[in-house]
Each structure stands twice: as structure tokens, then as C-alpha cells.
C-alpha positions as CSV (number, residue, x, y, z in Angstrom):
1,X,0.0,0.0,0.0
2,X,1.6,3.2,-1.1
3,X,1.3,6.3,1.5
4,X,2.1,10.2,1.3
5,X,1.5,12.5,3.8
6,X,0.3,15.8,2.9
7,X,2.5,18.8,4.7
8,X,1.2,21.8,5.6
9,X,-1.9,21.3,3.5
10,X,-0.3,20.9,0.1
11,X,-2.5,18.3,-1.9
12,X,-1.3,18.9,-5.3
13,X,2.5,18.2,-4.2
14,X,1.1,15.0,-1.9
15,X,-0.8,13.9,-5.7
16,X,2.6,14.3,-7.7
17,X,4.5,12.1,-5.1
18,X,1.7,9.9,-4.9
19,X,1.9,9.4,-8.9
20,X,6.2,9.2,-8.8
21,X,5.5,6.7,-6.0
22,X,2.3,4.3,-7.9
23,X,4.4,4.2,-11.2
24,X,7.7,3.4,-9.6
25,X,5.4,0.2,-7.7
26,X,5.1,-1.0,-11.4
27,X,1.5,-1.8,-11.0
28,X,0.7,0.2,-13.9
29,X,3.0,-2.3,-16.2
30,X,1.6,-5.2,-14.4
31,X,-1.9,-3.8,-15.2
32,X,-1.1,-3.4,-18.9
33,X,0.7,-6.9,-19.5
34,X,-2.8,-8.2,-17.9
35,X,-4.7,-6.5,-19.7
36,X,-5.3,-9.5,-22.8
37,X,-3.6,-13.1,-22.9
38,X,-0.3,-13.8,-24.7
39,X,0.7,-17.6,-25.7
40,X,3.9,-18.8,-23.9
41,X,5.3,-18.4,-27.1
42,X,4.4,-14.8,-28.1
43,X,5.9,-14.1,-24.5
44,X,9.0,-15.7,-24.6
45,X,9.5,-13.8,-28.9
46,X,9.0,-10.7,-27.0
47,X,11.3,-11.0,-24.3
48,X,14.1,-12.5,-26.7
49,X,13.7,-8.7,-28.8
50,X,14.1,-6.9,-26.0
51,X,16.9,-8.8,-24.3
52,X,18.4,-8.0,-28.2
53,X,17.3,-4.1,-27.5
54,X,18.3,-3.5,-24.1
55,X,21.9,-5.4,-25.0
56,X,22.0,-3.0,-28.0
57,X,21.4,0.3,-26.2
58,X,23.7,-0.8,-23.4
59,X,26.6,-1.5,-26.2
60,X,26.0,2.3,-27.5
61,X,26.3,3.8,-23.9
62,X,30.0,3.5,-23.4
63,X,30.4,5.8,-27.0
């Protein structure tokens, strides 16, 4: 369960740190990837091209 306490009556700064707080959870991810049903196999094609991306990007960091 996420918590923020509001300070000195600021809501709108309690919201934004609520938001920062929720996304970082990664429910919001979890909700999308539940959202519809992938075969095993459409999973595991999806996680092999992004293993590929990430290991691409990480390879073009050090430049």
C-alpha cells in the first residue's frame, strides 16, 4: 500500500508524489501486461527482442 503524507496542506504536491511513488510500484505495467492473454510463445518472442534491444542500447552507452 503506497502512503504520502500531505505537509502543511499541500495536496497537489502529496498527488505528484503519490503518482512518482504508484508508477515506480510497477503496477501500472503489471496492469497493462494483464490487460489481454499472450501464448507462452508470443511471451518468450517478446522477451528475446528486448533482451536484443536492451543489449543494443547498453553496447551504444559507453560511446
Amino acid at each position: 500500500m503506497t502512503k504520502v503524507l500531505v505537509k502543511d496542506g499541500n495536496v497537489d504536491g502529496a498527488i505528484k508524489k503519490f503518482k512518482a511513488k504508484f508508477a515506480k510500484s510497477g503496477v501500472p505495467s503489471k496492469l497493462k501486461q494483464k490487460k489481454y492473454y499472450d501464448k507462452p510463445g508470443v511471451k518468450k518472442r517478446k522477451a528475446k527482442e528486448e533482451m536484443i534491444r536492451n543489449s543494443r542500447k547498453s553496447s551504444h552507452k559507453g560511446f
